[in-house]
N, C-alpha and C positions, 0 to 999 in steps of 0.2 A: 374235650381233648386238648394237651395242650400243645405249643407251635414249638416243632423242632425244624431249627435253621436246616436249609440245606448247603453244603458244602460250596454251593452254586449264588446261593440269596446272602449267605456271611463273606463268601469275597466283594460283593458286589455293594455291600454295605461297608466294610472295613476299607474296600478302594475309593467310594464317597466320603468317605471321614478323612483319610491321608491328602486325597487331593484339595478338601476344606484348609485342613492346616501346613498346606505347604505344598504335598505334593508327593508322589513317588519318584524314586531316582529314575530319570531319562524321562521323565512324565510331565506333561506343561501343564500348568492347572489352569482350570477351567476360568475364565475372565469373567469380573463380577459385571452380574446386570447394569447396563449404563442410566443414569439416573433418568426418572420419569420427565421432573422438572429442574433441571441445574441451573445453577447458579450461572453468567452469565457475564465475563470482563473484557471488554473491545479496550486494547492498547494500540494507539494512534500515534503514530510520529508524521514528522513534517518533512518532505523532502530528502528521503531517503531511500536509494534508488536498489533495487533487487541485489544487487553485489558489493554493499556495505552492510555486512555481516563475515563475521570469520567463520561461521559453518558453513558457505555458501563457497570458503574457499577465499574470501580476500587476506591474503597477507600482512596486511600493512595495517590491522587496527585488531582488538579484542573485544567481542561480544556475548560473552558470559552468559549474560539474562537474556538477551534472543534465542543463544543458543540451544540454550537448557526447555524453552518451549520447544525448539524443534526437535530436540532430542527426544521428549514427550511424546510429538505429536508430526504433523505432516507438514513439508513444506513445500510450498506449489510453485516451481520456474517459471512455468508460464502463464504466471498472473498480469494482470493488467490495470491499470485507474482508467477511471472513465473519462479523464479528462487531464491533461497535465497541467492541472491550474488550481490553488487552495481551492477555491469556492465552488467551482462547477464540479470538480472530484467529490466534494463533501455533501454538492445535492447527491451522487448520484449512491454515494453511501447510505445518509438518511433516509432519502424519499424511496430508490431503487428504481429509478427512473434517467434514462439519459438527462444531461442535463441541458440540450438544446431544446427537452420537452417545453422548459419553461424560457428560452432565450438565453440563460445560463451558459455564454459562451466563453467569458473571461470576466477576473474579479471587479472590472469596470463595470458590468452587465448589472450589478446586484438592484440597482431602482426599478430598473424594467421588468426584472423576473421576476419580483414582488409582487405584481400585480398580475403575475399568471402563474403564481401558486396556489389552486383552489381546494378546496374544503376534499376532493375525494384523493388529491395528492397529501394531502395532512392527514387523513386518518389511515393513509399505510405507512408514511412513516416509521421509523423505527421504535422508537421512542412508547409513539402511540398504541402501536403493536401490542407492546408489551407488555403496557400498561393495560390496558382491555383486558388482557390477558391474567390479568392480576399480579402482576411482576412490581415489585417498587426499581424505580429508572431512574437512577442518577448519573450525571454528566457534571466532569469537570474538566478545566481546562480552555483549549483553542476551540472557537466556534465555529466563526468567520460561514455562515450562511445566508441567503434571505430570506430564514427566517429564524422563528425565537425558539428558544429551548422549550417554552412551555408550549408553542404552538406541535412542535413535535413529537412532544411526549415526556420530556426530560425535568427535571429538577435539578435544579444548581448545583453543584458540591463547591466550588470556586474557580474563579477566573484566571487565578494564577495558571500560569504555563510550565514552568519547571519544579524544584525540589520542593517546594507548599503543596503543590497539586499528588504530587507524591507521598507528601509525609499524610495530607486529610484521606487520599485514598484510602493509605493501612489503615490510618485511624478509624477508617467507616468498617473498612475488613474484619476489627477484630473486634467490631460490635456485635450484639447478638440481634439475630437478623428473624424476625415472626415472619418471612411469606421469601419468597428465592427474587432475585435482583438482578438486574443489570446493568453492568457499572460501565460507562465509556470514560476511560484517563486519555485527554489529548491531548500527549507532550507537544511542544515547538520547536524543539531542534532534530534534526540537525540544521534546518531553517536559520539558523543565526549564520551559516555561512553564505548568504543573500549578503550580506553588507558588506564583505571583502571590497567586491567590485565596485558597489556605489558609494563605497568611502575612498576607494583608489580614483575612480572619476572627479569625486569632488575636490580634492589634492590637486588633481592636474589639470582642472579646467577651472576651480572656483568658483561654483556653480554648486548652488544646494540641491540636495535631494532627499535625504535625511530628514531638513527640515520641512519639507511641506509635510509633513507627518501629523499635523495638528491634532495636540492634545492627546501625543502619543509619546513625550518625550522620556519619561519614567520607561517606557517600555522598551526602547530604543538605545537607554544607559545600559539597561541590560541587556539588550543583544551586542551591543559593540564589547562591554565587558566580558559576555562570554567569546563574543569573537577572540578579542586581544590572549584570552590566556589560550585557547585555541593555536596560535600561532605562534607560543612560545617555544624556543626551541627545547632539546633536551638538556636538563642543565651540565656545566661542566661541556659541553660541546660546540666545538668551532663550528661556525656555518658552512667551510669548506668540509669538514668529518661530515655535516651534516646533510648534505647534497649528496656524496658521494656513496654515504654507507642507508642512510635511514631515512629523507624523502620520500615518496612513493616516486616512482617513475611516471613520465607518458604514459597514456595511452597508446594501443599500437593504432588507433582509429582519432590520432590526435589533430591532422590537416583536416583541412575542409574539402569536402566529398568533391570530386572535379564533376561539373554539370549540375552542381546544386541550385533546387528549384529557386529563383528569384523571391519566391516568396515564404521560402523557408525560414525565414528571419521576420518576417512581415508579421509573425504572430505576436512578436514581443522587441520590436524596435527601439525601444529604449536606449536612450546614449550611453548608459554605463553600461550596455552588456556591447553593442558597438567599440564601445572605446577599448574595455578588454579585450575582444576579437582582434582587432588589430592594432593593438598598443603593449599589450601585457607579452613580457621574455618568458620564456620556458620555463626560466624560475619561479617567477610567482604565478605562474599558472602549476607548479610543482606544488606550493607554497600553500595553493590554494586544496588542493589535494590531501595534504598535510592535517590542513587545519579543518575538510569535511570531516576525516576520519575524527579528529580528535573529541568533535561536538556530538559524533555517533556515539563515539564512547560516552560523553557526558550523560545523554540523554536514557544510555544501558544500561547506566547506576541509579538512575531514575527505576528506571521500570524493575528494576533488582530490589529496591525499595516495596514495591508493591505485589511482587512475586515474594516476598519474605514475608511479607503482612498474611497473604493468601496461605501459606505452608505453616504458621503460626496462629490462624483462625480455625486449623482444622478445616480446610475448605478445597482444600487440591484435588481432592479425588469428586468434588459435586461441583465442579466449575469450570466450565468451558473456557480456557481463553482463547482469543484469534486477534492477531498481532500485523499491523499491515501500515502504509502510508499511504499518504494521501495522493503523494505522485515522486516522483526523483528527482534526481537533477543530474544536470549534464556532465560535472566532473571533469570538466578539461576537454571531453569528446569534440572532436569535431570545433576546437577551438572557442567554447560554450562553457557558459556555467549560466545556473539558473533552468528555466523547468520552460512550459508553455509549447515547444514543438513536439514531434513524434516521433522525433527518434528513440531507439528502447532507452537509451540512460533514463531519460526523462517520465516514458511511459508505463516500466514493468519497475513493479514495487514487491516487496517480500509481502508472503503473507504464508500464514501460517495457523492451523488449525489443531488445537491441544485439549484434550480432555482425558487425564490421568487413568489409565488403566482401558482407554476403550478404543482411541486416536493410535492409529500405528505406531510405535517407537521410532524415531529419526527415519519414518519414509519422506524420501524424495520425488516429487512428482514431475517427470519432466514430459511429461506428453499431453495433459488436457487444460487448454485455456482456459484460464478462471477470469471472470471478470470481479476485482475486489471490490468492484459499487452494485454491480447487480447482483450478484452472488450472496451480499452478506445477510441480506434481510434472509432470503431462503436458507441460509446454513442455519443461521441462528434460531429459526423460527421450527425447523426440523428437528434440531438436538433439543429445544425446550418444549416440544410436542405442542406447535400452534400451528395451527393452518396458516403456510400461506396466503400470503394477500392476493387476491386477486386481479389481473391486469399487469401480474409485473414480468417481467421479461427474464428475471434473474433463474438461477438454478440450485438447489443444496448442492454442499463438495462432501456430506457425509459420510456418505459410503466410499466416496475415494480415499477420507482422511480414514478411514476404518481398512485401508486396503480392502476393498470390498469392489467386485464388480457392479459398475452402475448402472443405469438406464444410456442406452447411445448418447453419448455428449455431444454437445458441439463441434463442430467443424474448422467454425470461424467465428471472431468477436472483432467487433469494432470499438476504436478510440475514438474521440472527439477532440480538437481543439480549433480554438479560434483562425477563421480562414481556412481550415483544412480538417476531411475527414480520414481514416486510415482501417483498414480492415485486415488483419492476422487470420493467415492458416497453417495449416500443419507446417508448409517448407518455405511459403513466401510473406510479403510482406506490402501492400499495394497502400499509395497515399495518394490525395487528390485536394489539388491547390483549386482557391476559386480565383485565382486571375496569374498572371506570370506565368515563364517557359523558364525550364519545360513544367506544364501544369501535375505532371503526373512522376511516382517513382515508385518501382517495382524490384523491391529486392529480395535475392534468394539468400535467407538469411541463414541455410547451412553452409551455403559455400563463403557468405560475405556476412558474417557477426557484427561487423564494426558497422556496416552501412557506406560504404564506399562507391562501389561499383551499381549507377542506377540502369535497370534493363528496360523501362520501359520505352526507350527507343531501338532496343538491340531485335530486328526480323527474327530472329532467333524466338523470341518469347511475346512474339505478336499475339498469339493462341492465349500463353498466359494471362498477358495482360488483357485479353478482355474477356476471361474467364472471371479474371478479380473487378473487373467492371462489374460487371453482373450481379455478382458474389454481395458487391458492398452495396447495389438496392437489393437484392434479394434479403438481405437480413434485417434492414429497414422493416421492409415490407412485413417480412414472417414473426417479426418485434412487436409488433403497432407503434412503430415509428416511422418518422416523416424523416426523407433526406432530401434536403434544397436540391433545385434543379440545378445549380450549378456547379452541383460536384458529379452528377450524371453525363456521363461521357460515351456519346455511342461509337 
């Protein structure tokens, strides 16, 4: 007998075929299956804090190639680094492990935590991961860890930090690739605006700091060279048009906090960021603002470089990108520049989660804490179908970045830095010095953004504050992490 369609089985095939090639009018087509194993690119900058981005809403700079991932894909406000410091951030990225796990308190630490990196923190690694996994793992660019790329899992691409590491990126992009990859590009800037201040100290005191840099001087021509064009004004423009109309302004969170902890400075004492605290005019801390944005942008044309390579290898649609830094900086906040304490400039970094056709289009996530160090290994390791590592604390964001409801998230996440621990929830915000008064600061960061107003002496929010006591060993605890007794406060 032969097959006569029914009226019922030829719609229902002819609507399969339309929505294949496009789609019916008012009809969304059906979204192609997300790849089994994808391709795999971690775009890394340096000191660039969650609100230097123009999608994000900052006016005063253009981010094109940030933006266009987040237009892609999903972007998480309340991200976090594990640490606001190059080194201890970048364990807790690689390894997925705090990084007081291994004494990893500040980029001084690096000799000591060497010797408590052991063989079962190296084979979860990220690197390592992957490779196991059958992935080919290249890494170029900033390393700055204690340890080696090969011990992690990685293969060189080069050590350059700027537009070389850009241009050998594409160059690997548009090769033809036997087995899926994952490529880490670590730009360095916006990082080049670290030397504003330590070259404004050594001006006015005489006194080197640049120089003990040994056998880093090549590296150094270039940051101050990218610094200098950074601070150029706009050409054709008088410094007074230039103030008036086109500097970034203040912050509104630009004095220092009244009752700020004594030892909130204690993280990173350094004379040049002292001398700028109370030597630098509103101008060149304006100035200084100026020339963050203008290294953001530098560092955007970078990563546009390697977003072109990616869209011209035929690889957009099988390739995860997730785009984040390693911690902020302080931007004039709080009379500060530079990174190392726990206020958000410093702490909460962009990050962003892109995979063409399956990542929400320009969702904004503003409700679940991500931590960008614990978080990555499991995102990464979920989109390229590998078992997480076992023992690690972190969480996948994929089903978030899919607007997808997920498993009950987190509550709370903790930051690390040297001298002090700090724990984030939904509305507050708790830190805990180990020496100095007042030891402790509790802020309610919907009514107080800037970090002004500290409550943990106000009767009022007694109950808070030792709810976030609690809060921050409990998380220790429910981590497999250790918190010194001297940030425990009963």
């Amino acid at each position: 007998m032969s097959y006569r369609p029914t009226f019922h089985g030829s719609f229902l095939v002819l609507l399969s075929c339309l929505l294949l090639v496009g789609g019916l009018p008012g009809v969304q087509a059906v979204s192609a299956e997300p790849p089994k194993h994808p391709n795999v690119l971690v775009i890394l900058t340096d000191q660039q804090h969650a609100g230097m981005l123009s999608c994000a809403g900052n006016p005063h700079l253009k981010t094109p190639a940030m933006d266009s991932l987040a237009q892609r894909g999903a972007r998480f406000e309340r991200a976090y680094c594990g640490n606001p410091v190059c080194v201890p951030s970048r364990v807790t990225m690689m390894a997925g492990v705090l990084p007081s796990r291994i004494g990893m308190e500040a980029n001084e630490d690096m000799r000591q935590a060497k010797a408590k990196v052991s063989q079962d923190i190296l084979q979860r690694c990220l690197g390592q991961v992957f490779r196991q996994a059958g992935y080919e793992t290249l890494y170029g660019g900033k390393v700055h860890l204690p340890m080696t790329l090969e011990q992690i899992g990685f293969e060189l691409i080069t050590r350059d930090e700027r537009a070389q590491l850009a241009d050998e990126c594409a160059a690997l992009l548009r090769k033809k690739h036997d087995k899926p990859f994952l490529m880490v590009a670590s730009f360095i800037n916006p990082h080049d605006i670290c030397y504003m201040a330590i070259r404004s100290f050594e001006q006015s005191s005489g006194k080197a700091v640049l120089g003990k840099r040994a056998g880093q001087e090549g590296s150094a021509r270039a940051e101050l060279a990218a610094l200098d064009e950074a601070l150029k004004l706009p050409a054709g423009m008088s410094r007074e048009a230039f103030f008036s109309t086109v500097c970034p302004p203040l912050p509104a969170n630009f004095e220092i906090p009244p009752h700020e902890p004594e030892s909130a400075i204690k993280v990173d004492p350094r004379n040049f960021r002292v001398y700028a605290r109370e030597q630098w005019s509103p101008e060149q801390w304006r100035l200084h603002r100026w020339a963050y944005c203008r290294l953001t942008e530098r560092v955007d044309a970078e990563i546009a470089t390697v977003l072109k390579a990616l869209r011209d290898a035929g690889l957009e649609e099988n390739t995860l990108v997730v785009f984040t830094s390693d911690h902020g900086d302080m931007d004039s906040a709080h009379r500060l520049e530079h990174k190392s304490v726990l206020y958000e400039e410093a702490t909460r970094v962009p990050f962003v989660v892109s995979l063409k056709g399956v990542t929400k289009p320009g969702l904004v996530d503003k409700e679940h804490l991500v931590s960008t160090g614990l978080d990555l290994i499991p995102t990464l390791c979920d989109y390229a179908g590998i078992a997480k590592p076992q023992g690690l604390a972190g969480r996948s964001v994929r089903a978030l970045a899919e607007g997808r409801p997920g498993d009950a998230w987190r509550d709370s996440l903790v930051v690390e830095s040297n001298h002090s621990r700090m724990i984030r929830t939904a509305g507050f915000k708790y830190t805990v010095y180990d020496s100095g008064k007042p030891q402790e600061v509790l802020i309610d960061l919907e009514q107080d953004p800037g970090e002004m107003k500290n409550l943990a002496e106000d009767p009022a929010y007694r109950e808070t504050l030792q709810k976030h006591r609690k809060l921050l060993l409990q998380w220790y605890r429910d981590n497999g992490e250790q918190l010194d007794a001297k940030y425990v406060i009963q």
